[in-house]
Jmol script that loads the backbone (N, CA, C; Angstrom):
load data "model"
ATOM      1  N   UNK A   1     -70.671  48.270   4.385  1.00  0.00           N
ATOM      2  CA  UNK A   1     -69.356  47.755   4.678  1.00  0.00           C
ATOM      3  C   UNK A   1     -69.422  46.228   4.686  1.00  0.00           C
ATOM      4  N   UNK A   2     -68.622  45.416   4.377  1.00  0.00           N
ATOM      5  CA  UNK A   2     -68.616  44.502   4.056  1.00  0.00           C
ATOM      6  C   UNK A   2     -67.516  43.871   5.100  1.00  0.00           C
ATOM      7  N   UNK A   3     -67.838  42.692   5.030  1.00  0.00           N
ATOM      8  CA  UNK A   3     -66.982  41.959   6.146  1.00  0.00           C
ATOM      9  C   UNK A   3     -65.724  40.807   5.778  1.00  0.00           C
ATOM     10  N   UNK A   4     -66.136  40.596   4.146  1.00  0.00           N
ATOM     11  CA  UNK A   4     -65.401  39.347   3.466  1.00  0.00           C
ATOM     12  C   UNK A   4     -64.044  39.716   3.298  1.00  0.00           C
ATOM     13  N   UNK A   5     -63.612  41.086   3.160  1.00  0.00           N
ATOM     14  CA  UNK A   5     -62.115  40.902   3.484  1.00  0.00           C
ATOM     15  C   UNK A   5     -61.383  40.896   4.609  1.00  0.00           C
ATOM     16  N   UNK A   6     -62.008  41.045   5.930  1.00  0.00           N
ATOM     17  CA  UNK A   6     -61.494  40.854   7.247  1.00  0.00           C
ATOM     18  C   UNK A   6     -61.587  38.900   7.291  1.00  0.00           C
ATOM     19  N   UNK A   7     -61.887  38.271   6.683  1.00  0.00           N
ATOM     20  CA  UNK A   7     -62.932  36.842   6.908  1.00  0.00           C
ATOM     21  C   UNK A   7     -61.821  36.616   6.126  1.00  0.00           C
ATOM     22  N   UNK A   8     -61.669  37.348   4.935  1.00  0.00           N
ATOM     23  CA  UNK A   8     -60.147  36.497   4.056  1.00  0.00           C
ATOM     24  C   UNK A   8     -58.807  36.687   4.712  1.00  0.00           C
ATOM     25  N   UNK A   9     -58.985  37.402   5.550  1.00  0.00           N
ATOM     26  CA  UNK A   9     -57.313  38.181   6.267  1.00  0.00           C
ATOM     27  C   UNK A   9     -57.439  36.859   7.134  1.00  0.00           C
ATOM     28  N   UNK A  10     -58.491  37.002   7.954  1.00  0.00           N
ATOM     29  CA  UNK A  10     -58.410  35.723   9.220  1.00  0.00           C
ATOM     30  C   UNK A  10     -57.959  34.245   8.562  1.00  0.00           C
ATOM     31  N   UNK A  11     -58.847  34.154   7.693  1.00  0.00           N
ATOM     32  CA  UNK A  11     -58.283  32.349   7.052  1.00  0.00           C
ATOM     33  C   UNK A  11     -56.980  32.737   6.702  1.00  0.00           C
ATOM     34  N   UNK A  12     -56.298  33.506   5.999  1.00  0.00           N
ATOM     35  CA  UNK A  12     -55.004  33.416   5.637  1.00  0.00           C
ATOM     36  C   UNK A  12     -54.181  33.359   6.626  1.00  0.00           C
ATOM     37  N   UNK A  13     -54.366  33.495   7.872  1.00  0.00           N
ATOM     38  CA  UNK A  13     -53.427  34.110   8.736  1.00  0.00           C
ATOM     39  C   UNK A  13     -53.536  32.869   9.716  1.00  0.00           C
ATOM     40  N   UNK A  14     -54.999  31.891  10.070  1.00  0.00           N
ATOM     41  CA  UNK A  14     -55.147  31.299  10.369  1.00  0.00           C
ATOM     42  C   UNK A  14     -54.721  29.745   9.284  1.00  0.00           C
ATOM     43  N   UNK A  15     -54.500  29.609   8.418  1.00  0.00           N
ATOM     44  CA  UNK A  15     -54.260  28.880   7.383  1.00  0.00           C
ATOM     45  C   UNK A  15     -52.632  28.926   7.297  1.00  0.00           C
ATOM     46  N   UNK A  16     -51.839  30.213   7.889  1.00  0.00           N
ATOM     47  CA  UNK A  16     -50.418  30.121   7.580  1.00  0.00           C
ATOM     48  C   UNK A  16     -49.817  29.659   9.154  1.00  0.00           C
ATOM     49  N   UNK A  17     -50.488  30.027   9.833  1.00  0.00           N
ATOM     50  CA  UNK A  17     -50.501  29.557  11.441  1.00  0.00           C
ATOM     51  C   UNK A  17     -50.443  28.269  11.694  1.00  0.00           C
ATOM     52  N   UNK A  18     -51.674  27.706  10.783  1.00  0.00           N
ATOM     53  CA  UNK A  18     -51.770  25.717  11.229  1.00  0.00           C
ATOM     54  C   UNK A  18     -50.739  25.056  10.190  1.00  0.00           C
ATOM     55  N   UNK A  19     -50.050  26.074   9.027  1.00  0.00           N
ATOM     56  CA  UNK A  19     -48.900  25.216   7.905  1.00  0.00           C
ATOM     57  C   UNK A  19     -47.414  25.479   9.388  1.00  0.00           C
ATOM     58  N   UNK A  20     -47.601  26.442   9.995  1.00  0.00           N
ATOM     59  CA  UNK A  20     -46.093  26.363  11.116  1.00  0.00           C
ATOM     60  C   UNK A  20     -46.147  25.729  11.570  1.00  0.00           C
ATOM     61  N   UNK A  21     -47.477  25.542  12.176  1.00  0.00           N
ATOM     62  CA  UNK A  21     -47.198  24.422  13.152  1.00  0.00           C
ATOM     63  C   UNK A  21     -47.135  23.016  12.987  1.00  0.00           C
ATOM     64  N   UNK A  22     -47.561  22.543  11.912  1.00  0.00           N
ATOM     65  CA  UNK A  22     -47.880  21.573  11.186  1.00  0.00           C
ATOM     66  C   UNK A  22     -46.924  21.256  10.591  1.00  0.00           C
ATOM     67  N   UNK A  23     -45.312  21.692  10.253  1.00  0.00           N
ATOM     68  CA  UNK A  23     -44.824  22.251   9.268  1.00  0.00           C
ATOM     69  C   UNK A  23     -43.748  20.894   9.249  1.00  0.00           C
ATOM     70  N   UNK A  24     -43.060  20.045   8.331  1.00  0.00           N
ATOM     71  CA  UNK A  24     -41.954  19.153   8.703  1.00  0.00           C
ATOM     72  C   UNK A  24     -40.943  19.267   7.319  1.00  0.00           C
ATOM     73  N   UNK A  25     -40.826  20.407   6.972  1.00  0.00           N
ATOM     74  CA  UNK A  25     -40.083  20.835   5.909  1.00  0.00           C
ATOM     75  C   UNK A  25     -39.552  22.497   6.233  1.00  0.00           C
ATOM     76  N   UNK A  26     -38.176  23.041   6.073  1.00  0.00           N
ATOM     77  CA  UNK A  26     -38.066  24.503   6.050  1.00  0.00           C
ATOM     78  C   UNK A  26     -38.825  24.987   5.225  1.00  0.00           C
ATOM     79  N   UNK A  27     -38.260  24.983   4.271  1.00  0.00           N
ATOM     80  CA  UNK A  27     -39.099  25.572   3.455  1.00  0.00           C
ATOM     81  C   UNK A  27     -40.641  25.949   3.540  1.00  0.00           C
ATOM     82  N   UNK A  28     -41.255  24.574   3.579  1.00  0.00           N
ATOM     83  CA  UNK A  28     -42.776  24.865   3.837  1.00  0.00           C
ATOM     84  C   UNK A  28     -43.351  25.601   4.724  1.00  0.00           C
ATOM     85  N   UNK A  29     -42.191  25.638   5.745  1.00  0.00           N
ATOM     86  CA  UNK A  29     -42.647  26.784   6.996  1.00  0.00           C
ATOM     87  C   UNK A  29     -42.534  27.998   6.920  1.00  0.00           C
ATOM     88  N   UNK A  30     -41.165  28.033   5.599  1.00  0.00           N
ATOM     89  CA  UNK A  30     -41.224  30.197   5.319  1.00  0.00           C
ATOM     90  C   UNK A  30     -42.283  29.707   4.408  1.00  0.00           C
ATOM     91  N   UNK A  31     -42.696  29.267   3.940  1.00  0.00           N
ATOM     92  CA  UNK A  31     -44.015  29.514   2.639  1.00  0.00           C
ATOM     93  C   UNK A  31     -45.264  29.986   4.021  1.00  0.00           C
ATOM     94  N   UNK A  32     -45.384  28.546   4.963  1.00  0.00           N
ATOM     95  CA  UNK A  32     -46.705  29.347   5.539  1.00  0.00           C
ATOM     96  C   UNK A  32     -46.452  30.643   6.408  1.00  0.00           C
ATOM     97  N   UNK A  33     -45.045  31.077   6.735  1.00  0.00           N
ATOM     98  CA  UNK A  33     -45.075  32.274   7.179  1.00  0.00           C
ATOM     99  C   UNK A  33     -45.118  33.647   6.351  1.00  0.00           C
ATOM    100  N   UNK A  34     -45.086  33.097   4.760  1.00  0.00           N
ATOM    101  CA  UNK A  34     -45.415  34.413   4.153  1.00  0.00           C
ATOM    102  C   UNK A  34     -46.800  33.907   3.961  1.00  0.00           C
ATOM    103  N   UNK A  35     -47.910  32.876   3.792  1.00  0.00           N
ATOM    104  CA  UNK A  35     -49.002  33.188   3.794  1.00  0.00           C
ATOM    105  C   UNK A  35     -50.054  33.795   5.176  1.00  0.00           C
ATOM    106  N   UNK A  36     -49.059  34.007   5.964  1.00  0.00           N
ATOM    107  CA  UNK A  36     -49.779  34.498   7.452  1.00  0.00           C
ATOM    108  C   UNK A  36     -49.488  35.669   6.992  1.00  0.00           C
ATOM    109  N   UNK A  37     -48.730  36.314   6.337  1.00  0.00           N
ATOM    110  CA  UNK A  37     -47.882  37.506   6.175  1.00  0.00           C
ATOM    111  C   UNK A  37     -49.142  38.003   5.084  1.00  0.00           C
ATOM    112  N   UNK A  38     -49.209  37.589   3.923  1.00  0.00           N
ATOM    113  CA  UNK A  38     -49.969  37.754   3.350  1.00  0.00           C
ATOM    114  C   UNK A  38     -51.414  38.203   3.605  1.00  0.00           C
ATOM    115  N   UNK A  39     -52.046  37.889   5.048  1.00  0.00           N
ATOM    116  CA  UNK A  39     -53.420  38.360   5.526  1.00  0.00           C
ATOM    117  C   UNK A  39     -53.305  39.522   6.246  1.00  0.00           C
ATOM    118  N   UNK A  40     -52.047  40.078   5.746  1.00  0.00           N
ATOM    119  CA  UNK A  40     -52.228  41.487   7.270  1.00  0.00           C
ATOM    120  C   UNK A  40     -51.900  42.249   5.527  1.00  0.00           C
ATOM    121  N   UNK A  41     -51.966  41.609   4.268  1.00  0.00           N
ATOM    122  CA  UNK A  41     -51.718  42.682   2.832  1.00  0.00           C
ATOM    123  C   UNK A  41     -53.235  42.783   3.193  1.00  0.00           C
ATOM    124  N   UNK A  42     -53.945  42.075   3.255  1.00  0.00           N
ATOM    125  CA  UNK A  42     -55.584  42.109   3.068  1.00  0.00           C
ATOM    126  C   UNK A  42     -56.450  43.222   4.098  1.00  0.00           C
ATOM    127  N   UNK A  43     -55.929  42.803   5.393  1.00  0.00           N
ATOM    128  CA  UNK A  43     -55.933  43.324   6.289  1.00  0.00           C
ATOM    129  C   UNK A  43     -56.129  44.718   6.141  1.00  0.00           C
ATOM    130  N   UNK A  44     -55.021  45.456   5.761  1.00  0.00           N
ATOM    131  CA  UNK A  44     -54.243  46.624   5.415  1.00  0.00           C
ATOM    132  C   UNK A  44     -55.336  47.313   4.569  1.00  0.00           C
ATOM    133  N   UNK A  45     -55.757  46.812   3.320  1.00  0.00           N
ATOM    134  CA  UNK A  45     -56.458  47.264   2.300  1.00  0.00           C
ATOM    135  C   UNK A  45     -57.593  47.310   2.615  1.00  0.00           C
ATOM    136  N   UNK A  46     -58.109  46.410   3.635  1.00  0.00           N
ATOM    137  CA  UNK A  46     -59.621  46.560   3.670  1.00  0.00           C
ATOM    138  C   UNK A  46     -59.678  48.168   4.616  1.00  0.00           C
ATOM    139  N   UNK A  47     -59.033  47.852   5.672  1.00  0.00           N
ATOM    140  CA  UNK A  47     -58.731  48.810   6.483  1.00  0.00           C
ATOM    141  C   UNK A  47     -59.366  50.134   5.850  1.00  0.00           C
ATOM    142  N   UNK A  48     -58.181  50.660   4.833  1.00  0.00           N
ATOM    143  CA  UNK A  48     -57.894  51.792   4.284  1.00  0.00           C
ATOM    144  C   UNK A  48     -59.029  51.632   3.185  1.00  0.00           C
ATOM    145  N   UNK A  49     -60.030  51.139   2.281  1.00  0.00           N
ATOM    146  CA  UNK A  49     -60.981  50.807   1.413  1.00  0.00           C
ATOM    147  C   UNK A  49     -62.441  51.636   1.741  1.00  0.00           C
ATOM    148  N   UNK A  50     -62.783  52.531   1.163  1.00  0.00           N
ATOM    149  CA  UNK A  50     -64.099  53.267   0.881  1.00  0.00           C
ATOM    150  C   UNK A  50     -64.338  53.183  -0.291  1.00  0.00           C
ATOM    151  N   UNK A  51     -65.963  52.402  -0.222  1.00  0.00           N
ATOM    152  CA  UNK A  51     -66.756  52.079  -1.048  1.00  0.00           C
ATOM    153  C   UNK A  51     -67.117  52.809  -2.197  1.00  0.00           C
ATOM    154  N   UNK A  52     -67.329  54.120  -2.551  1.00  0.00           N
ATOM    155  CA  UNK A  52     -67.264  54.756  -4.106  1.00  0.00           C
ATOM    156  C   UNK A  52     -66.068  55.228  -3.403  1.00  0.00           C
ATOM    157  N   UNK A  53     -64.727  54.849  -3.656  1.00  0.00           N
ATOM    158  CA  UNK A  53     -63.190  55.077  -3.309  1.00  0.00           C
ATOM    159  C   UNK A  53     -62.587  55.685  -4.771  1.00  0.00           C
ATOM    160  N   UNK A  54     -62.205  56.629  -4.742  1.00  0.00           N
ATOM    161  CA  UNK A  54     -61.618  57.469  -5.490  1.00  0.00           C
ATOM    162  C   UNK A  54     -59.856  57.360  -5.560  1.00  0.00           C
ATOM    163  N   UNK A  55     -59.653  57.171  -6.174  1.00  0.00           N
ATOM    164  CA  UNK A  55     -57.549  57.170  -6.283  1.00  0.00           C
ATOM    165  C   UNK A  55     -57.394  58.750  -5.515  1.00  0.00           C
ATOM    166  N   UNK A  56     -56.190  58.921  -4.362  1.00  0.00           N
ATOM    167  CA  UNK A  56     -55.833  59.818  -3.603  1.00  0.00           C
ATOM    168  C   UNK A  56     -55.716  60.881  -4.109  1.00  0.00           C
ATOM    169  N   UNK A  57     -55.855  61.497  -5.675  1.00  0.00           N
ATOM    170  CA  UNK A  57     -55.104  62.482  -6.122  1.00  0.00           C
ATOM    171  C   UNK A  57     -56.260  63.746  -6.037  1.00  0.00           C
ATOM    172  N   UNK A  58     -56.134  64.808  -5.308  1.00  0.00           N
ATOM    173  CA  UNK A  58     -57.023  65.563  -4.797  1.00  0.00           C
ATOM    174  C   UNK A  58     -56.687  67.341  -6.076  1.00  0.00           C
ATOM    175  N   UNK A  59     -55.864  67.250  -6.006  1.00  0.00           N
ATOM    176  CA  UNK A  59     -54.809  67.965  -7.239  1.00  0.00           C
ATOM    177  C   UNK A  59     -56.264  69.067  -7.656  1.00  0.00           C
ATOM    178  N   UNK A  60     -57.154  68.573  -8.734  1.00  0.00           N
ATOM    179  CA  UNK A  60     -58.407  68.560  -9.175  1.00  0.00           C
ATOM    180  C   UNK A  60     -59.372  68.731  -8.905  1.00  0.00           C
ATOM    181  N   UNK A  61     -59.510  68.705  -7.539  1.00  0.00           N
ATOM    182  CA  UNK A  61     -61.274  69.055  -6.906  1.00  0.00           C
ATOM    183  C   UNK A  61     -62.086  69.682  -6.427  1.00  0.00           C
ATOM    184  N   UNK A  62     -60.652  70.874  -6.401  1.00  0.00           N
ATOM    185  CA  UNK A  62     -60.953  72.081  -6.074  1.00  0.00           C
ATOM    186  C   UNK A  62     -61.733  73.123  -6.365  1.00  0.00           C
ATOM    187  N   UNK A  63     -61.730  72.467  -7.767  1.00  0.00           N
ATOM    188  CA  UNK A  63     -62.668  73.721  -8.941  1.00  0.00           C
ATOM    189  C   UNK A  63     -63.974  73.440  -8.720  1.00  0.00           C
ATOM    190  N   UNK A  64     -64.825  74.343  -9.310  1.00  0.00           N
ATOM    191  CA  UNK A  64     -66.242  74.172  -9.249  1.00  0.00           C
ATOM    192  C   UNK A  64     -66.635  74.480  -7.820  1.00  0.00           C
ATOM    193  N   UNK A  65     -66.301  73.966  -6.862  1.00  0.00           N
ATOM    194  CA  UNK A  65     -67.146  74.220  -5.390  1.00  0.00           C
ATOM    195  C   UNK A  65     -68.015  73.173  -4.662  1.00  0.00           C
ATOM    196  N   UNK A  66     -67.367  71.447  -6.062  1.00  0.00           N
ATOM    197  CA  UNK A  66     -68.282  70.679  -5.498  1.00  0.00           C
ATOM    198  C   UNK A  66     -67.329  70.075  -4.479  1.00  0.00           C
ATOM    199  N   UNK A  67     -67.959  69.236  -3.838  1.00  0.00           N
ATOM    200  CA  UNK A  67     -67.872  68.544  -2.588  1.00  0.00           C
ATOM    201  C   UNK A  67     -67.059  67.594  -3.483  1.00  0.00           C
ATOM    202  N   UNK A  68     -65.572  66.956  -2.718  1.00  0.00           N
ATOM    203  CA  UNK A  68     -64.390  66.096  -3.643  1.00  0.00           C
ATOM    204  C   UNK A  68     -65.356  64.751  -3.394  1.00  0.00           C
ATOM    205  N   UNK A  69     -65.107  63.666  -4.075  1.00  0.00           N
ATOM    206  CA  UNK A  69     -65.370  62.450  -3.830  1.00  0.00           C
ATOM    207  C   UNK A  69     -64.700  61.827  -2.668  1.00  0.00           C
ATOM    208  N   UNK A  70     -65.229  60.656  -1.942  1.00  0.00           N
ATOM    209  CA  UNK A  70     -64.096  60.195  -0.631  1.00  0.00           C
ATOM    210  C   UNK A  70     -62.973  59.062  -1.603  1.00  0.00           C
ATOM    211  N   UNK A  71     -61.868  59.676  -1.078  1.00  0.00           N
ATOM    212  CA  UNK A  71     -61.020  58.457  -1.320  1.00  0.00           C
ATOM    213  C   UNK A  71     -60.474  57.557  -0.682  1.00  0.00           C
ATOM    214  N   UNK A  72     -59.998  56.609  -1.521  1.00  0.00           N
ATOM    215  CA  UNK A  72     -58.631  55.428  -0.249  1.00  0.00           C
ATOM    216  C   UNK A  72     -57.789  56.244   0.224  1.00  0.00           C
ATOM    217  N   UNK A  73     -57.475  55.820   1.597  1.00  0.00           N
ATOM    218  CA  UNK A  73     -56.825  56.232   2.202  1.00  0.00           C
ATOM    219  C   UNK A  73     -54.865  56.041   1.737  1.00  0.00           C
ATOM    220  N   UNK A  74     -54.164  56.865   1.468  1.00  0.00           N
ATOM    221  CA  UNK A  74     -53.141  56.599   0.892  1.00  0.00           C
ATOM    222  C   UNK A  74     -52.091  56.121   1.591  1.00  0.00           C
ATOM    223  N   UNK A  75     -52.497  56.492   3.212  1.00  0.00           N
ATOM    224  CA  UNK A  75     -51.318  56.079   4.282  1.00  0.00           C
ATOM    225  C   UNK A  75     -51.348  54.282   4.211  1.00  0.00           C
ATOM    226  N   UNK A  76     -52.622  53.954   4.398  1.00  0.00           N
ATOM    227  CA  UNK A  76     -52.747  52.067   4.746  1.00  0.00           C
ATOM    228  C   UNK A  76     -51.739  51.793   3.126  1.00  0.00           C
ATOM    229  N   UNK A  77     -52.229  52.344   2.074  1.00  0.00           N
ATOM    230  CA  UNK A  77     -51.490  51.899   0.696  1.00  0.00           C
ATOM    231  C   UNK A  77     -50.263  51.883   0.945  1.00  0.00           C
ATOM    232  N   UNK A  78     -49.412  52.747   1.924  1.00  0.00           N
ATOM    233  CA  UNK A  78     -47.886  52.886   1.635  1.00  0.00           C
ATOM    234  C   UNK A  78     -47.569  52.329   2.822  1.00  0.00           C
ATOM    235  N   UNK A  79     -48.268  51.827   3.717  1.00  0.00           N
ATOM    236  CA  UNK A  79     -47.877  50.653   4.961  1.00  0.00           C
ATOM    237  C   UNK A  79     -48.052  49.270   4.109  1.00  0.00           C
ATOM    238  N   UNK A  80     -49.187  48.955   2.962  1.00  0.00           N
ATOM    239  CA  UNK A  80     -48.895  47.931   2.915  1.00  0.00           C
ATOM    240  C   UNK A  80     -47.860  47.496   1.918  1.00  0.00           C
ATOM    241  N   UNK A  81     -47.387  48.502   0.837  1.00  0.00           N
ATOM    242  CA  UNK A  81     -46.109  48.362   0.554  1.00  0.00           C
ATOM    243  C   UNK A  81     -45.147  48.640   1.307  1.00  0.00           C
ATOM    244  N   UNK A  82     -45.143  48.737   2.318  1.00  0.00           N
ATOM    245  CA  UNK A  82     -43.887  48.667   3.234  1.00  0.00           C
ATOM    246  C   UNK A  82     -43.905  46.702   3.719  1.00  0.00           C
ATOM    247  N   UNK A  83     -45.411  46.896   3.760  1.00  0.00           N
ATOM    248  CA  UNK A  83     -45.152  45.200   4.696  1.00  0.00           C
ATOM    249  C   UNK A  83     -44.890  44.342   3.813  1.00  0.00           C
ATOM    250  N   UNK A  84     -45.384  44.342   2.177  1.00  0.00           N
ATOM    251  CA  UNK A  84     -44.841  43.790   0.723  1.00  0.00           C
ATOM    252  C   UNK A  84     -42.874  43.540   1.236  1.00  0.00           C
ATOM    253  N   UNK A  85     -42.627  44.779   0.713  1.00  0.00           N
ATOM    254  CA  UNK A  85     -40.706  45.042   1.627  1.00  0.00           C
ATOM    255  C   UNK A  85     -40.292  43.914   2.711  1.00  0.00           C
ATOM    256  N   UNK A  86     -41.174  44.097   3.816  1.00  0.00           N
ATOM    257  CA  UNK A  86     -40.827  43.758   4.647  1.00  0.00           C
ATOM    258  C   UNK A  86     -41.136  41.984   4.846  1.00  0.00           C
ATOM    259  N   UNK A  87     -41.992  41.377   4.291  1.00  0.00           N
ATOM    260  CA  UNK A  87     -42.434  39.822   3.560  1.00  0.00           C
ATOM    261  C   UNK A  87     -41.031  39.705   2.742  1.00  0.00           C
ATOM    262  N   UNK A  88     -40.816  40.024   1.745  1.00  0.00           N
ATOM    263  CA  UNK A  88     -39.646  39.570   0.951  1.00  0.00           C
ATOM    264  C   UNK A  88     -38.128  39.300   1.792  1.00  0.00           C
ATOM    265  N   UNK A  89     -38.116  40.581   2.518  1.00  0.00           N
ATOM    266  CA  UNK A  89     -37.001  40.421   3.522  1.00  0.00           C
ATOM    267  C   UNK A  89     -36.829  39.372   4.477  1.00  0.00           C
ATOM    268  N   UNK A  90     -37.711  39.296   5.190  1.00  0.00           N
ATOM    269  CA  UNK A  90     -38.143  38.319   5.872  1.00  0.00           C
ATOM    270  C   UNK A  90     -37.903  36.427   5.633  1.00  0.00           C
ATOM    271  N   UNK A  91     -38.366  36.499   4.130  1.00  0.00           N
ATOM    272  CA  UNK A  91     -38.415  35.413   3.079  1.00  0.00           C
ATOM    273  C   UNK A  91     -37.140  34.997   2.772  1.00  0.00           C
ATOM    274  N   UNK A  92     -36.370  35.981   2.042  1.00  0.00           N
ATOM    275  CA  UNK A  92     -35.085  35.851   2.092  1.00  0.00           C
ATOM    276  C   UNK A  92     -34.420  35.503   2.790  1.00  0.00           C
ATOM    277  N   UNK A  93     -34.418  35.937   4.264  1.00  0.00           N
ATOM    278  CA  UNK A  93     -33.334  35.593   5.152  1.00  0.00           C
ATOM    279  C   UNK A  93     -33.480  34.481   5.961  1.00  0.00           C
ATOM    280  N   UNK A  94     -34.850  33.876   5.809  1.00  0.00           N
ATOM    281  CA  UNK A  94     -35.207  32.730   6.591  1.00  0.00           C
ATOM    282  C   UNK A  94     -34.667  31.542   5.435  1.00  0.00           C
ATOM    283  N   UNK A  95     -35.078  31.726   4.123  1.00  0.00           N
ATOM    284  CA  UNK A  95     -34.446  30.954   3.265  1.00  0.00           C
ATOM    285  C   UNK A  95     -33.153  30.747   3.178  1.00  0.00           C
ATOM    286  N   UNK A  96     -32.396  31.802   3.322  1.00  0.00           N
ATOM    287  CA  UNK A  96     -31.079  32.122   3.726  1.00  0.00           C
ATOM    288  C   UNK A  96     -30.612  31.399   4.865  1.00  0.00           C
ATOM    289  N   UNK A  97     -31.357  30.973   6.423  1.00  0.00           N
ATOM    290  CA  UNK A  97     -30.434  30.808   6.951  1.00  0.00           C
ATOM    291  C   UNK A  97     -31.175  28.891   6.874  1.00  0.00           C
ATOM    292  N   UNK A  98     -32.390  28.505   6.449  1.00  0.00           N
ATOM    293  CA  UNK A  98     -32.935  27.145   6.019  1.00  0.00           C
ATOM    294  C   UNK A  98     -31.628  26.211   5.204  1.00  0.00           C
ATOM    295  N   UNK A  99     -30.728  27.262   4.137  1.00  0.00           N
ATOM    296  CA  UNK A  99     -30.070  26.680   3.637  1.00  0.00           C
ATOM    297  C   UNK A  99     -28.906  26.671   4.205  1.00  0.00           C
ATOM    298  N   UNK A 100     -28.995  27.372   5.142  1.00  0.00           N
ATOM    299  CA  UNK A 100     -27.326  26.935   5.716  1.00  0.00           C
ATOM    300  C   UNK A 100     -27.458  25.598   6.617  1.00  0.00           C
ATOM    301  N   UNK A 101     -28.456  25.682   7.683  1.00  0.00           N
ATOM    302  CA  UNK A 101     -28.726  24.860   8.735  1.00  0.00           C
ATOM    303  C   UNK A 101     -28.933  23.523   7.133  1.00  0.00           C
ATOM    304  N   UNK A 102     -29.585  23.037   6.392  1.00  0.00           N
ATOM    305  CA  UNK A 102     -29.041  22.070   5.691  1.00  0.00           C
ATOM    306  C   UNK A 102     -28.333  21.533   5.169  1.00  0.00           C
ATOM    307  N   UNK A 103     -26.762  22.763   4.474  1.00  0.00           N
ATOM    308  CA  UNK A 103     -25.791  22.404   5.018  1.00  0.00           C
ATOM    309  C   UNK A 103     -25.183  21.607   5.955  1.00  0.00           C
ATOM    310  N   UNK A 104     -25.322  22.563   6.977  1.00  0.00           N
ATOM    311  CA  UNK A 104     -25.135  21.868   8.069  1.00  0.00           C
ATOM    312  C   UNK A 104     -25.152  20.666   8.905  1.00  0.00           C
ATOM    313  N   UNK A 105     -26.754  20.496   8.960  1.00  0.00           N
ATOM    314  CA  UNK A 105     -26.869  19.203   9.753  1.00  0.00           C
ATOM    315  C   UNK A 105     -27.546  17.946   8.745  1.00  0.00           C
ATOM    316  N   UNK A 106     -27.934  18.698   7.395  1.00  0.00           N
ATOM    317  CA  UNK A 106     -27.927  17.661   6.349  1.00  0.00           C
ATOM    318  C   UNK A 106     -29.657  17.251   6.968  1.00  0.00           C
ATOM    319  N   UNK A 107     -30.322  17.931   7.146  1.00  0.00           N
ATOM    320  CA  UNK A 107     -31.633  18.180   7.394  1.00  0.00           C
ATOM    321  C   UNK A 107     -32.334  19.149   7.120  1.00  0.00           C
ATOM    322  N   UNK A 108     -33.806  19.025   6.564  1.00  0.00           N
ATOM    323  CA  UNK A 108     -34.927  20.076   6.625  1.00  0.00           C
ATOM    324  C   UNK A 108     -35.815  19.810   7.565  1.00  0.00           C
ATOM    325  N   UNK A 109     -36.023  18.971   8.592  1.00  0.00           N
ATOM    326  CA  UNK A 109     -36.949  19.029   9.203  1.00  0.00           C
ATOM    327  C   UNK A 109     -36.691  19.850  10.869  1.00  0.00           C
ATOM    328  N   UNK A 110     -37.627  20.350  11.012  1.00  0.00           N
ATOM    329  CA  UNK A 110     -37.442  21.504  11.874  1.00  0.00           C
ATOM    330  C   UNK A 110     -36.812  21.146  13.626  1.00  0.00           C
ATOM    331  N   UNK A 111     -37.811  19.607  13.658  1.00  0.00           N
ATOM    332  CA  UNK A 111     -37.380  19.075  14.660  1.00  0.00           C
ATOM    333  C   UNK A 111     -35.979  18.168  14.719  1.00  0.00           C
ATOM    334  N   UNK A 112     -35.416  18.170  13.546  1.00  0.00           N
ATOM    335  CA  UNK A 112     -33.841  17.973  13.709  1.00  0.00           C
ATOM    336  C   UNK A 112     -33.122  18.828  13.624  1.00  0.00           C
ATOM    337  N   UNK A 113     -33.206  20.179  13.990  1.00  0.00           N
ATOM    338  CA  UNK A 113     -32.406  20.972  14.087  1.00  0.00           C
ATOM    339  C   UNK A 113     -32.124  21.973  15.465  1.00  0.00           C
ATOM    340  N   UNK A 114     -32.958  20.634  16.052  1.00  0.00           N
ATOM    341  CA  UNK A 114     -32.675  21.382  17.883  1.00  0.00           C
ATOM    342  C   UNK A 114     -31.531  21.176  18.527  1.00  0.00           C
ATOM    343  N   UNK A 115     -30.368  20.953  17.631  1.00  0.00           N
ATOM    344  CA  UNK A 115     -28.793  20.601  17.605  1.00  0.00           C
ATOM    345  C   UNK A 115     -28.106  21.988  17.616  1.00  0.00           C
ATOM    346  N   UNK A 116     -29.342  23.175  17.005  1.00  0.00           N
ATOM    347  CA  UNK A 116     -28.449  24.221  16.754  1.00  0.00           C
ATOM    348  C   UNK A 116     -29.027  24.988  18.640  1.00  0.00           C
ATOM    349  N   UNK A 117     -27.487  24.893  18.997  1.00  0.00           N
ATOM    350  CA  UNK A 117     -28.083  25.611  20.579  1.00  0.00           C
ATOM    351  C   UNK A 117     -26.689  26.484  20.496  1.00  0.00           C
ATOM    352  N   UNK A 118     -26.694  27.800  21.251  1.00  0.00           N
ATOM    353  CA  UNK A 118     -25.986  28.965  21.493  1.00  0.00           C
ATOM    354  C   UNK A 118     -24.656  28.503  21.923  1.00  0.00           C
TER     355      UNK A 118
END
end "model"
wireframe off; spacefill off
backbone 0.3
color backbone group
């Protein structure tokens, strides 16, 4: 088992963490929040990942009497296309509301927009 894709999940996530906080542009801040977003795709896959990993389709392995090969796990695959879904959405609507608040107050920087209060 290998450890380099938990090590790539962490820098990404840690790498989209220090662009928020760091951040003096909208925009640049949904970018580093889909690259934080991006380490839980990695995350996900390593998770679900066995080493002679076989594609899920079991259909076939029945015959003969041999022992099936192990496969990827198909559940982590269809969580991490859910979290794919759920990144875009996310993306969208923060972009979505980046461009209104510039509209608005005729700013992208994050700390001029502590004007917007309830």
């Amino acid at each position: 088992m290998s450890v380099l894709p938990y090590l790539v999940a962490g820098w990404l996530l840690l790498v989209g963490i220090w662009g928020v906080v760091n951040s003096r542009h909208v925009v640049h801040l949904i970018v580093c929040v889909s690259v934080a977003q991006a380490g839980t795709y990695v995350l996900f896959l390593a998770i679900g990942w066995r080493a002679p990993g076989a594609a899920p389709i079991l259909g076939d392995l029945t015959s003969g009497g041999k022992k099936p090969p192990p496969v990827v796990d198909p559940v982590v695959q269809a969580l991490t296309l859910t979290d794919v879904v759920v990144q875009a959405t996310v993306a969208a609507v923060l972009l979505a509301l980046g461009l209104q608040a510039h509209k608005r107050f005729r700013t992208t920087d994050p700390d001029g927009l502590r004007a917007i209060r309830g």
